[in-house]
C-alpha positions as CSV (number, residue, x, y, z in Angstrom):
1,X,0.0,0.0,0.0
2,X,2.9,2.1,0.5
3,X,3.9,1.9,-2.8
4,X,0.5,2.8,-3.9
5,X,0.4,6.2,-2.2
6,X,4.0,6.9,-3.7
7,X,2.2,6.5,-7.4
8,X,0.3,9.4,-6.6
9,X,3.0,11.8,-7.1
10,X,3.9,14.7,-5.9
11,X,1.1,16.8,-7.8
12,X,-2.7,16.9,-6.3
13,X,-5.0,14.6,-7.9
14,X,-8.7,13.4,-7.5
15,X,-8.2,10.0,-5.7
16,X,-10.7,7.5,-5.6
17,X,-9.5,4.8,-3.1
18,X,-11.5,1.2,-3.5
19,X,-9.3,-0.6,-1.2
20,X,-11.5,-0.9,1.7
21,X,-11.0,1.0,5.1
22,X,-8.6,-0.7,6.8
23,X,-5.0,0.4,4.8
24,X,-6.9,3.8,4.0
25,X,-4.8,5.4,7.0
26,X,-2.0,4.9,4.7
27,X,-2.6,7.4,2.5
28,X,-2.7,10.2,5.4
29,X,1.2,10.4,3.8
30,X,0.1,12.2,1.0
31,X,-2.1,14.8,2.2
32,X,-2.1,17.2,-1.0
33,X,-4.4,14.9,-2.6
34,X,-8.4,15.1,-2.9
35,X,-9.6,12.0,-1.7
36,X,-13.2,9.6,-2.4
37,X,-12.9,6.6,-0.1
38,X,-15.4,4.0,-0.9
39,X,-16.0,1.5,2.3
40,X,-18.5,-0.8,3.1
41,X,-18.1,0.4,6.6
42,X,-17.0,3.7,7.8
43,X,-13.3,4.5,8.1
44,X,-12.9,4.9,12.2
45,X,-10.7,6.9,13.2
46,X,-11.6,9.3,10.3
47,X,-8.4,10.1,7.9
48,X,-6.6,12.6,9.2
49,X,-7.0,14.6,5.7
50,X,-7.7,18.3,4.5
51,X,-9.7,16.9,1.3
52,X,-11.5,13.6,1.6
53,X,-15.3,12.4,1.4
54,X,-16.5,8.6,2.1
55,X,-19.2,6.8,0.5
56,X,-20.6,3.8,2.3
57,X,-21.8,1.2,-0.5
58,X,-21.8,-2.3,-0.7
59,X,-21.4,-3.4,-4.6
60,X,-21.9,-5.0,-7.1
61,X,-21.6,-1.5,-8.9
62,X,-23.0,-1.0,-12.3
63,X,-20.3,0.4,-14.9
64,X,-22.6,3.0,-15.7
65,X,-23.0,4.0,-12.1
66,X,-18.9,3.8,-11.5
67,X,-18.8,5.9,-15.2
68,X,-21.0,8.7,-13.7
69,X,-18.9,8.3,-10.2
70,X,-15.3,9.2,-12.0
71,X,-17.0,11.7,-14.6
72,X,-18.6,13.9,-11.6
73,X,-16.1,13.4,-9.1
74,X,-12.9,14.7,-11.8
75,X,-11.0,11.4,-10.8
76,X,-7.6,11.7,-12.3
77,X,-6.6,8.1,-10.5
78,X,-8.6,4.9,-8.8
79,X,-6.5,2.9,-6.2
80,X,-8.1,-0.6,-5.9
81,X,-6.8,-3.9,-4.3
82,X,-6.5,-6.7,-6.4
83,X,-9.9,-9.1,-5.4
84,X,-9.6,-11.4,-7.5
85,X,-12.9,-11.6,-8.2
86,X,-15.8,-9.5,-11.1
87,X,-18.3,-8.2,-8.7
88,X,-16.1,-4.9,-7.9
89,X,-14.6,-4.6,-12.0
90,X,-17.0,-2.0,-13.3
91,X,-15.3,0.5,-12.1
92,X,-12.0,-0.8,-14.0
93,X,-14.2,-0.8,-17.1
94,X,-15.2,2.7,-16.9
95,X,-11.6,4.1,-15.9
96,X,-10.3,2.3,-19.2
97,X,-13.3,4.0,-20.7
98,X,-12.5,7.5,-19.4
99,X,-8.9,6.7,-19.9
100,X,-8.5,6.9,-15.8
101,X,-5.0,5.6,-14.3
102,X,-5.5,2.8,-12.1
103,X,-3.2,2.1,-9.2
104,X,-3.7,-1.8,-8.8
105,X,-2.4,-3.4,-5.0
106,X,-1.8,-7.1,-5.1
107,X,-3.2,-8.9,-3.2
108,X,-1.3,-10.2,0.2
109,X,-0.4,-13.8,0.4
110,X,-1.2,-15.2,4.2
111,X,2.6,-17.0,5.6
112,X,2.6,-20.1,5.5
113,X,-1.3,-20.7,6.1
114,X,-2.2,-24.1,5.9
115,X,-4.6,-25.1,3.2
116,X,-7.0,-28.0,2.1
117,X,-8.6,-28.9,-1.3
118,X,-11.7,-30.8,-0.6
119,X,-14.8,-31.0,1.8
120,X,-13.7,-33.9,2.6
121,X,-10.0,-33.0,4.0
122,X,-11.3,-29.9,6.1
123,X,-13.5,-32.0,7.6
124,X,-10.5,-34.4,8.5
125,X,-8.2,-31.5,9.3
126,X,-11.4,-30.2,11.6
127,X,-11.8,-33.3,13.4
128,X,-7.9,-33.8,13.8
129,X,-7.6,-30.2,15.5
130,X,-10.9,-30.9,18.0
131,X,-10.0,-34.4,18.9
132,X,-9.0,-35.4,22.3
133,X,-5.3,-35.5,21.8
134,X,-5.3,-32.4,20.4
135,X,-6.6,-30.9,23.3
136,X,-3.7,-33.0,25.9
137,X,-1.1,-32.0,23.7
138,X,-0.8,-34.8,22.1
């Protein structure tokens, strides 16, 4: 995310930030921006920033509605976390349509989180963890 708030520049710019509310403290770094912050829930503490507004939304978001967003807002550059997923890509779609810089952040991979790939082993890996040995250590 750091990196992120360094591809602002120096120069003010609109800023719409899509990366949910918990990094947006971050970007308290670059102050001389104008900032949209776009949460589902509201960013507590408020940023400590001259120039910032939230909007509280859950998407999906229509393209046309993420179009008129970036149009009426001036937004010069979006700042979005990699999901992964199409319910949150509209608003990619109209930046490429308005010709709108987009600062992507990849997406953080957990350490050395252990994983399973079926039903069926989570249950076994559940049952493993809440058996009775488990629980005397052994």
């Amino acid at each position: 995310m750091t990196d992120a708030v360094a591809a602002l520049g120096p120069e003010p710019r609109n800023v719409f930030l899509a990366i949910g509310r918990q990094e947006a403290f971050q970007f308290e770094n670059a102050p001389q921006h104008h900032y949209i912050v776009r949460s589902v829930d509201p960013v507590t503490p408020p940023l400590e920033l001259p120039h910032v507004r939230y909007i509280l939304a859950c998407g999906p978001f229509e393209t046309a509605d993420e179009y008129r967003l970036l149009k009426d807002n001036r937004i010069d550059v979006i700042v979005a976390k990699n999901s992964g997923g199409a319910a949150t890509y509209s608003k990619i779609v109209a930046a490429r349509d308005r010709g709108i810089e987009v600062v992507m952040v990849e997406r953080q991979h957990p350490a050395d989180m252990p994983s399973v790939g079926t039903l069926a082993e989570a249950l076994d890996r559940i049952d493993h963890w809440l058996s009775p040995e488990m629980k005397r250590g052994v």
